[in-house]
DRENKE-127817 format. One record per atom (N, C-alpha, C): residue number from 1; residue in three letters; atom name; x, y, z. Coordinates in pm, whole numbers. Atoms other than C-alpha are relative to their C-alpha. Layout:
N
+-----+-----+----+--------+--------+--------+
:   i :  aa : at :      u :      v :      w :
+-----+-----+----+--------+--------+--------+
: NUM : ALA : CA :      X :      Y :      Z :
...
+-----+-----+----+--------+--------+--------+
//
This chain:
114
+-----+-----+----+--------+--------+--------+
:   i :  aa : at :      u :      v :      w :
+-----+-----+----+--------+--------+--------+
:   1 : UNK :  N :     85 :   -117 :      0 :
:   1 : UNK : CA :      0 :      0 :      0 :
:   1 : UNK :  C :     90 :    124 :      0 :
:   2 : UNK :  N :   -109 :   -159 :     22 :
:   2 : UNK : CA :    147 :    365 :   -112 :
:   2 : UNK :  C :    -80 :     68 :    121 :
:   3 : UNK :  N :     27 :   -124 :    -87 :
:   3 : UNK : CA :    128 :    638 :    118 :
:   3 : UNK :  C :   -125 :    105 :      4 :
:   4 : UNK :  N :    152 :    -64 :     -5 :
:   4 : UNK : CA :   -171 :    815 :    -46 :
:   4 : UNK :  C :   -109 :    -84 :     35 :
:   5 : UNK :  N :    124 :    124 :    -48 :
:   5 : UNK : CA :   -387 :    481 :      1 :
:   5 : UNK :  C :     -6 :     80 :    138 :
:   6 : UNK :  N :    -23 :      3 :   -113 :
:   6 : UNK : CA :   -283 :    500 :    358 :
:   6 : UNK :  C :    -76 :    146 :     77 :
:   7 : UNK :  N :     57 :    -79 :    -37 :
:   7 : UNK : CA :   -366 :    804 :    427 :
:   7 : UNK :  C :   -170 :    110 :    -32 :
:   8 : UNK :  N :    111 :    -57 :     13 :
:   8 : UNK : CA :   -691 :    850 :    250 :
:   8 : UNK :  C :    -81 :   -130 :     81 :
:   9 : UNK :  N :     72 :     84 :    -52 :
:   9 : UNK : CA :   -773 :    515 :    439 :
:   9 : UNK :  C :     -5 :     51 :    165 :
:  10 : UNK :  N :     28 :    -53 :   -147 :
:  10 : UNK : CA :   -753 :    723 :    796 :
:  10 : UNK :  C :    -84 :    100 :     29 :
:  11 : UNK :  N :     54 :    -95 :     -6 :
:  11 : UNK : CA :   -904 :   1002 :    715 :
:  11 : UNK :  C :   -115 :    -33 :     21 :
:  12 : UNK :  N :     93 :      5 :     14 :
:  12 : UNK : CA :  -1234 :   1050 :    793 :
:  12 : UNK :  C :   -149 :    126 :     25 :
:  13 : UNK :  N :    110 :   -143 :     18 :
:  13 : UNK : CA :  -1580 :   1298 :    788 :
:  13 : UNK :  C :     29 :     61 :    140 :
:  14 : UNK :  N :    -28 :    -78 :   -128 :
:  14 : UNK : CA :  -1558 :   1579 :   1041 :
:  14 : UNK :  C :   -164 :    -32 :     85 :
:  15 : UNK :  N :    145 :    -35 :   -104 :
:  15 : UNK : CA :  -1801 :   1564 :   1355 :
:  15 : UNK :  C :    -88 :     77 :    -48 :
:  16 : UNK :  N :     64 :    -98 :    -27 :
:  16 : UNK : CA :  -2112 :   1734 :   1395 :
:  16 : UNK :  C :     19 :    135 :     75 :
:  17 : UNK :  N :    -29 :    -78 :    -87 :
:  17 : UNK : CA :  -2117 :   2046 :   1515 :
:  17 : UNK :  C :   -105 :     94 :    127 :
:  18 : UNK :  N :    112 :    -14 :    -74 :
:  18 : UNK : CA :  -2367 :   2140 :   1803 :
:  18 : UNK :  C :    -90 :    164 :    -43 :
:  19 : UNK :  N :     51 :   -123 :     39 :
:  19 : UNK : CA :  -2610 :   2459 :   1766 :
:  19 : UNK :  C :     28 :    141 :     42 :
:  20 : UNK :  N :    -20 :    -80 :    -81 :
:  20 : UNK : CA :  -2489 :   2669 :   2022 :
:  20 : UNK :  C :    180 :     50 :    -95 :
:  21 : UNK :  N :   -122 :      3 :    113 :
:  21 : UNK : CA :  -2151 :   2604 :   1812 :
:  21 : UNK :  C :     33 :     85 :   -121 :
:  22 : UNK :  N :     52 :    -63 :    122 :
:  22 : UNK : CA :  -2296 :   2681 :   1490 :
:  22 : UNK :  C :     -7 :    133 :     -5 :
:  23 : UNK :  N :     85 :   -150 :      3 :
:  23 : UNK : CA :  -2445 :   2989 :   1592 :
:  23 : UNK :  C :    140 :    153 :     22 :
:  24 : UNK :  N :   -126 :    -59 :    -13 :
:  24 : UNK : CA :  -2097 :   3131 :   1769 :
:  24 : UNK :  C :    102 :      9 :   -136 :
:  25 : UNK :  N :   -119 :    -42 :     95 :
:  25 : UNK : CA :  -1882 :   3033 :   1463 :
:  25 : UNK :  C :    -90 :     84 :   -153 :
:  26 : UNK :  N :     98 :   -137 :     61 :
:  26 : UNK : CA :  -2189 :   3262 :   1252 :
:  26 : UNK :  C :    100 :    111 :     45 :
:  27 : UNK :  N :    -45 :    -95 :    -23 :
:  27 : UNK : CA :  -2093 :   3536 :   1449 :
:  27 : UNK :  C :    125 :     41 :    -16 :
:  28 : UNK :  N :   -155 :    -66 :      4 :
:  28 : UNK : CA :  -1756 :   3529 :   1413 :
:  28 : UNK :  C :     39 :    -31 :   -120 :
:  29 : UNK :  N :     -6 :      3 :    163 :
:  29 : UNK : CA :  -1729 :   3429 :   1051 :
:  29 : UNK :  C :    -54 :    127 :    -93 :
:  30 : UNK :  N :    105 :    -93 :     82 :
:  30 : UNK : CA :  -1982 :   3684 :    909 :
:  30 : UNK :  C :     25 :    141 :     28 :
:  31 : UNK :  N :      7 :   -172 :    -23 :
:  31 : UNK : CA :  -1907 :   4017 :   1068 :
:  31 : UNK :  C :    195 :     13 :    -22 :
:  32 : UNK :  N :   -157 :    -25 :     16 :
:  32 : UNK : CA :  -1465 :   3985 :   1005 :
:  32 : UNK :  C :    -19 :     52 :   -135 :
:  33 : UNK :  N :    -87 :    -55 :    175 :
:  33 : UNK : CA :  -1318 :   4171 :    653 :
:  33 : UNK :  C :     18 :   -124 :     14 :
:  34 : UNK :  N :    -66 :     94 :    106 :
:  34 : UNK : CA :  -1279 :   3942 :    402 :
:  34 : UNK :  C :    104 :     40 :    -38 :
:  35 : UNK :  N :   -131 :    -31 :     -8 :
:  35 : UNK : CA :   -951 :   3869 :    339 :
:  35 : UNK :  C :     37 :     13 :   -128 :
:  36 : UNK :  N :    -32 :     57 :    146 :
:  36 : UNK : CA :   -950 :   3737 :    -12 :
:  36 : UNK :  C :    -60 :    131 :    -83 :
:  37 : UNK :  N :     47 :   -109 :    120 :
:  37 : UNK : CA :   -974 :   4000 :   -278 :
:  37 : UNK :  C :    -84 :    -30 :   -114 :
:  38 : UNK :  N :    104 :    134 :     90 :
:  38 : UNK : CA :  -1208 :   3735 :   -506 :
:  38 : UNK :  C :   -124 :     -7 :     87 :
:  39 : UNK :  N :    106 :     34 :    -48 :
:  39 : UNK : CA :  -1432 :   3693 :   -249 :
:  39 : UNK :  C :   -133 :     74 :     10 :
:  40 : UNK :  N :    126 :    -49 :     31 :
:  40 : UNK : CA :  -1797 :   3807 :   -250 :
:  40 : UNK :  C :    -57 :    -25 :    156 :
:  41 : UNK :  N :     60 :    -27 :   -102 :
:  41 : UNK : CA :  -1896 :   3679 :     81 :
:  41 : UNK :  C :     13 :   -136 :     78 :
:  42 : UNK :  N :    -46 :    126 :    -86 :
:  42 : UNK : CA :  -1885 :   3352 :    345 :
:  42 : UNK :  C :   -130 :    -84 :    -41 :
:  43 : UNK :  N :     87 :     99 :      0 :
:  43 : UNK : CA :  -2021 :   3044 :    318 :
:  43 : UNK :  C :     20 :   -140 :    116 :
:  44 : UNK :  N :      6 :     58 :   -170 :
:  44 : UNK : CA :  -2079 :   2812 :    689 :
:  44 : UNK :  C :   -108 :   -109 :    -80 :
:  45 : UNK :  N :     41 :    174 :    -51 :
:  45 : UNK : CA :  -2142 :   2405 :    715 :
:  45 : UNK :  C :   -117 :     -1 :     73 :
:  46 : UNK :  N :    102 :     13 :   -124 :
:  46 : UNK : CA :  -2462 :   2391 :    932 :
:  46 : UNK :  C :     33 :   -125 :     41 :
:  47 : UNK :  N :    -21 :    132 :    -36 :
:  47 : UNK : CA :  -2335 :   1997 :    967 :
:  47 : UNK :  C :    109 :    -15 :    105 :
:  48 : UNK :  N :   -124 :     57 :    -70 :
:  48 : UNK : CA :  -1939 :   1993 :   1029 :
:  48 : UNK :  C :     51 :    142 :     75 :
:  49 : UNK :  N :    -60 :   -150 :    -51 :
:  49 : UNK : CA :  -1890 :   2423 :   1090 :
:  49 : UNK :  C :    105 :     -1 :   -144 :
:  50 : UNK :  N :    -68 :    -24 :    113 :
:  50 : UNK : CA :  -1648 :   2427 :    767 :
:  50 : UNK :  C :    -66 :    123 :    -26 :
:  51 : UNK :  N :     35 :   -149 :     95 :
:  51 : UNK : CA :  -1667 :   2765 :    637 :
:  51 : UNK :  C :    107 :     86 :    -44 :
:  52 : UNK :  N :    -99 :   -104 :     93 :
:  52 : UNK : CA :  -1475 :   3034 :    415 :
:  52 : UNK :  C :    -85 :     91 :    -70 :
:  53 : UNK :  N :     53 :   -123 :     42 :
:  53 : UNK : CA :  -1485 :   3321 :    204 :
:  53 : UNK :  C :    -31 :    -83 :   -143 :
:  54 : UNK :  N :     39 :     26 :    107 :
:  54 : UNK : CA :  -1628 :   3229 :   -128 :
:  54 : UNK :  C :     25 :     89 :   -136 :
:  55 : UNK :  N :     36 :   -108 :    122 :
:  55 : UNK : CA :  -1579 :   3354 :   -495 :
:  55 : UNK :  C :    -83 :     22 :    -80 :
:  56 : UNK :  N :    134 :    -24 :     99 :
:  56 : UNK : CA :  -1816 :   3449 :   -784 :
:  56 : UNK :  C :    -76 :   -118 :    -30 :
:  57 : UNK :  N :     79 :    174 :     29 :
:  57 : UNK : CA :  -1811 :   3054 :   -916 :
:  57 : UNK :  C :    -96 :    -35 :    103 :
:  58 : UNK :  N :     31 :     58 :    -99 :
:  58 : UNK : CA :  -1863 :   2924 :   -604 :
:  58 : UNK :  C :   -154 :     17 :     29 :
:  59 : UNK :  N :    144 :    -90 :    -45 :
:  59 : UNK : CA :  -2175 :   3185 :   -524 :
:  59 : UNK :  C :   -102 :    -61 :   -146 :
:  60 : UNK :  N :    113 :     64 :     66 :
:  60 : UNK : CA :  -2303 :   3080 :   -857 :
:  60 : UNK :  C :    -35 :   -130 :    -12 :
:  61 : UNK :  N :     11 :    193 :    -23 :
:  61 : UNK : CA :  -2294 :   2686 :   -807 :
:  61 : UNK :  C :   -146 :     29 :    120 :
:  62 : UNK :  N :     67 :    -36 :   -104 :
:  62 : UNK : CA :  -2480 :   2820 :   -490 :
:  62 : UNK :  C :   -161 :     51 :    -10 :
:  63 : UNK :  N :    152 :    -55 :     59 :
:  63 : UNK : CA :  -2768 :   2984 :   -635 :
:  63 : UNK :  C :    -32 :   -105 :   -119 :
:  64 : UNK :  N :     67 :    115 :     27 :
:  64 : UNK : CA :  -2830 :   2710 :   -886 :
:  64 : UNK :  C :    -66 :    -63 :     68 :
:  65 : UNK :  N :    114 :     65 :    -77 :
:  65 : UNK : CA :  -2934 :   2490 :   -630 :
:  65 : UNK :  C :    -79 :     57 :     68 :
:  66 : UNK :  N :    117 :    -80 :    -57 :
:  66 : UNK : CA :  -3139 :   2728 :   -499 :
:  66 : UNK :  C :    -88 :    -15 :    -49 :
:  67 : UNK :  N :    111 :    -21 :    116 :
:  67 : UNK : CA :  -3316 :   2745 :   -823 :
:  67 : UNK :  C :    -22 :   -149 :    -26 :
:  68 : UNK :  N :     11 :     91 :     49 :
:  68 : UNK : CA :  -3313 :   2402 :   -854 :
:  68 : UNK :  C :    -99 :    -24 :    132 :
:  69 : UNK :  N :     50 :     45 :   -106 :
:  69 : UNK : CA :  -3452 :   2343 :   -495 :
:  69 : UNK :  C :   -118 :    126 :     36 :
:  70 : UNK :  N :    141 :   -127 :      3 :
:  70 : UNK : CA :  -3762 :   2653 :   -591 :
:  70 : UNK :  C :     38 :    121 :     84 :
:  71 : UNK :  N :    -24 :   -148 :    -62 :
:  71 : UNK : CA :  -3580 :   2949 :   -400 :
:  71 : UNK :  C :     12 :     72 :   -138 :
:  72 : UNK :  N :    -40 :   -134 :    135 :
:  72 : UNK : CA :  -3508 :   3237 :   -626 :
:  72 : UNK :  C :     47 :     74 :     76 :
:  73 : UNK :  N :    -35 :    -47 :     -6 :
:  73 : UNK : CA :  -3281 :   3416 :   -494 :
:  73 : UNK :  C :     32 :    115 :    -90 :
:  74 : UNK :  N :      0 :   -103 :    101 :
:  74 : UNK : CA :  -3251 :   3784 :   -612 :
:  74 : UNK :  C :    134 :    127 :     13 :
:  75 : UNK :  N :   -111 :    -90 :    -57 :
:  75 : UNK : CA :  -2880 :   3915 :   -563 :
:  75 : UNK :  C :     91 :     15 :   -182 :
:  76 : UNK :  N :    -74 :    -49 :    163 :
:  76 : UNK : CA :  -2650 :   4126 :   -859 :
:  76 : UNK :  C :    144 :    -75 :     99 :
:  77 : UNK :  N :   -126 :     85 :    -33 :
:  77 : UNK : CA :  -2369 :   3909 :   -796 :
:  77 : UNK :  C :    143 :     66 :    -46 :
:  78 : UNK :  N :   -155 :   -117 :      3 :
:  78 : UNK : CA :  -2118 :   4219 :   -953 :
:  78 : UNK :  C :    -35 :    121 :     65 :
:  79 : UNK :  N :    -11 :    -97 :   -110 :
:  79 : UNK : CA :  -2213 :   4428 :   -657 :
:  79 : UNK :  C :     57 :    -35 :     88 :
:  80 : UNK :  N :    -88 :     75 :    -95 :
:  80 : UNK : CA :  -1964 :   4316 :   -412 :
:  80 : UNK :  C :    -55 :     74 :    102 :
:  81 : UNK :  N :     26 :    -70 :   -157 :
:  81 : UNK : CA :  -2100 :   4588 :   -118 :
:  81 : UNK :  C :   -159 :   -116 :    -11 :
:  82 : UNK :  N :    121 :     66 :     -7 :
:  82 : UNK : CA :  -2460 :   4393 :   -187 :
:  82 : UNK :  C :     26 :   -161 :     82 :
:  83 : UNK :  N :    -58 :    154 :    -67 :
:  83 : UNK : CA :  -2292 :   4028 :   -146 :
:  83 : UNK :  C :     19 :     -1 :    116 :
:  84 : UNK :  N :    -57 :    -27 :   -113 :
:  84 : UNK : CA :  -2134 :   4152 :    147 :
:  84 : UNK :  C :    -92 :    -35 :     96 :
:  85 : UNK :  N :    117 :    -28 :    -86 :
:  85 : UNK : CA :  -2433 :   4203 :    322 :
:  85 : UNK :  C :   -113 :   -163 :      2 :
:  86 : UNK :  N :     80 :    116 :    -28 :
:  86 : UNK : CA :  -2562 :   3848 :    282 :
:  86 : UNK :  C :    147 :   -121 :    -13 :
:  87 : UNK :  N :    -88 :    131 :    -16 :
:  87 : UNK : CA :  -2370 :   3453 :    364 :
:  87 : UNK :  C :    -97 :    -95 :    -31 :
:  88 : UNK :  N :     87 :    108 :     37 :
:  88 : UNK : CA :  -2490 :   3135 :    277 :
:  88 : UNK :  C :     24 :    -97 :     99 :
:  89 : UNK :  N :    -47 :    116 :    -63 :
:  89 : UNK : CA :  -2536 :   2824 :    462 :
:  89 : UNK :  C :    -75 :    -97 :    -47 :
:  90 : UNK :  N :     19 :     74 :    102 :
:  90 : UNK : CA :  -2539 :   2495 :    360 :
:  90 : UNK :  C :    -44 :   -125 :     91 :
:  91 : UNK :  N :     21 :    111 :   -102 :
:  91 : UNK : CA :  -2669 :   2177 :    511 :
:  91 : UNK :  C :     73 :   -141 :      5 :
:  92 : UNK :  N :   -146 :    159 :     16 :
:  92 : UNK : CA :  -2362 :   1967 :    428 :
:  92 : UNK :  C :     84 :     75 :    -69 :
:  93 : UNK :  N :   -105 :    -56 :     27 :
:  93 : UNK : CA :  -2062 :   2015 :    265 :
:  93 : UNK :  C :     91 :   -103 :    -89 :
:  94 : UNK :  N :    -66 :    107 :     39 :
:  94 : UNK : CA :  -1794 :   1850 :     46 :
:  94 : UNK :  C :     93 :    -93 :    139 :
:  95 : UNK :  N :    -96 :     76 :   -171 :
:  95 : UNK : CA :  -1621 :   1746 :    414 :
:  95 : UNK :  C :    -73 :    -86 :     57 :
:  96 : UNK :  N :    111 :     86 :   -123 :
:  96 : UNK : CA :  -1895 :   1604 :    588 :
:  96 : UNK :  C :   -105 :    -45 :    -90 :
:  97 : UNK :  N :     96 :     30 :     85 :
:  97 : UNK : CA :  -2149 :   1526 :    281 :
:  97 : UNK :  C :     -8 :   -185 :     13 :
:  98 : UNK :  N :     32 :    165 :     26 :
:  98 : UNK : CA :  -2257 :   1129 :    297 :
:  98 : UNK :  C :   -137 :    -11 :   -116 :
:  99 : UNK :  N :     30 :     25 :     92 :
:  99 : UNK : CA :  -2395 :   1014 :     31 :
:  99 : UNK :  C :   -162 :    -68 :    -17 :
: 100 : UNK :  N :    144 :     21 :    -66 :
: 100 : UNK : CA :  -2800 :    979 :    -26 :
: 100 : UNK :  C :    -69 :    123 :     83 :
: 101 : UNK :  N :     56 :   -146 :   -104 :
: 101 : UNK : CA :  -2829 :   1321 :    191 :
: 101 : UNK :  C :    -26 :    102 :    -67 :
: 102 : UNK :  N :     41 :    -82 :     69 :
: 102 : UNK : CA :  -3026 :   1592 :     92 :
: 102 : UNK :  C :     46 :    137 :      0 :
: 103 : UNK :  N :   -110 :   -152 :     36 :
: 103 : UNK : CA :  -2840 :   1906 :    -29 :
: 103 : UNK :  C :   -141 :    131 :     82 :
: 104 : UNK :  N :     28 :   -166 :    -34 :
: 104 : UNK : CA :  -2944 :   2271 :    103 :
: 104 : UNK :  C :     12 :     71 :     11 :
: 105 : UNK :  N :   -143 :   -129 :     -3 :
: 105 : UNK : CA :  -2851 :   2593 :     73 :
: 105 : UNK :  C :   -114 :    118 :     43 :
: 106 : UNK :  N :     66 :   -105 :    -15 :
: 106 : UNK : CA :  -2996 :   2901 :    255 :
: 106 : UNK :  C :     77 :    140 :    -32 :
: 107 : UNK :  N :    -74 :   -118 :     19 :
: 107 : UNK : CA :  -2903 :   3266 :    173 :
: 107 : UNK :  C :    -62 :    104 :    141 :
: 108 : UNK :  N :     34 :    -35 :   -115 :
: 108 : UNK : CA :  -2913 :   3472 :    497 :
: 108 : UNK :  C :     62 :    196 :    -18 :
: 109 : UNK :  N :    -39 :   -141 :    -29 :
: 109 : UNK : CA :  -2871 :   3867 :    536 :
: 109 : UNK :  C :     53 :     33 :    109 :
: 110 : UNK :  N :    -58 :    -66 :   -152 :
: 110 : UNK : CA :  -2646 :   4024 :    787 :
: 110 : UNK :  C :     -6 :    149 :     25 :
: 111 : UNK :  N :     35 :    -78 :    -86 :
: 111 : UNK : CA :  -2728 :   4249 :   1043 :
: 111 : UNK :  C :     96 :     72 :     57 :
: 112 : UNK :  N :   -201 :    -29 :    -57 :
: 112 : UNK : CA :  -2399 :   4468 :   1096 :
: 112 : UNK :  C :    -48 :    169 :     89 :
: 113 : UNK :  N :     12 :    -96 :   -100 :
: 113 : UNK : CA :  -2626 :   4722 :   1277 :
: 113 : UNK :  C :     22 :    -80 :    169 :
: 114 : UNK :  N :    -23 :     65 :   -165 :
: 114 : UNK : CA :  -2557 :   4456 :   1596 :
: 114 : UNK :  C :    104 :     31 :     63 :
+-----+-----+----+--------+--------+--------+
//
C-alpha cells in the first residue's frame, strides 16, 4: 500500500457540530473583513462548521441549487458591497457530505447594525 492509500484510508468525515456552536462560529465568521480580494462573501457548514470566504463561481454553483430546490434568490452578484451584506449556509458540505443526503442551501442577510 502507497502512502496516499494510507492516508486516504484514515481520514475520515468531520463531527457534527452542536447549535450553540454553529451559531458562535456565525458570528464570528460573518461580521470579520474578508480577506481574499475574489471573495464576494462567506459560506458556513450547518453539519461539520467548515466555512470560508467564497468567490463568484462558487456563489453561482450556490444559487443554482437554490433554483433548482424553488428558492429564487434575487442578488447582482457584480455588486460586491450587496454580497457583502448576505452569507450562505449549507446543510452539508464537500467534508462532511454522505452520500444519499439531501443538499441545502440558505441565503441569509447580515445584520452589521448589531
Amino acid at each position: 500500500m502507497n502512502k496516499i492509500n494510507a492516508l486516504i484510508g484514515k481520514t475520515k468525515k468531520p463531527e457534527s457540530i452542536s447549535k450553540e456552536d454553529f451559531y458562535a462560529l456565525v458570528n464570528e465568521a460573518v461580521y470579520k473583513p474578508l480577506e481574499s480580494s475574489n471573495a464576494l462573501c462567506v459560506c458556513i457548514c450547518r453539519r461539520c462548521g467548515s466555512c470560508g470566504e467564497v468567490p463568484k463561481e462558487y456563489v453561482e454553483g450556490l444559487i443554482r441549487t437554490m433554483l433548482v430546490m424553488g428558492q429564487r434568490p434575487t442578488l447582482n452578484l457584480n455588486d460586491k458591497k450587496e454580497m457583502r451584506m448576505h452569507y450562505f449556509i449549507t446543510g452539508t458540505c464537500e467534508n462532511c457530505h454522505q452520500k444519499g443526503e439531501e443538499v441545502s442551501v440558505q441565503l441569509k442577510q447580515i445584520d452589521f447594525t448589531v
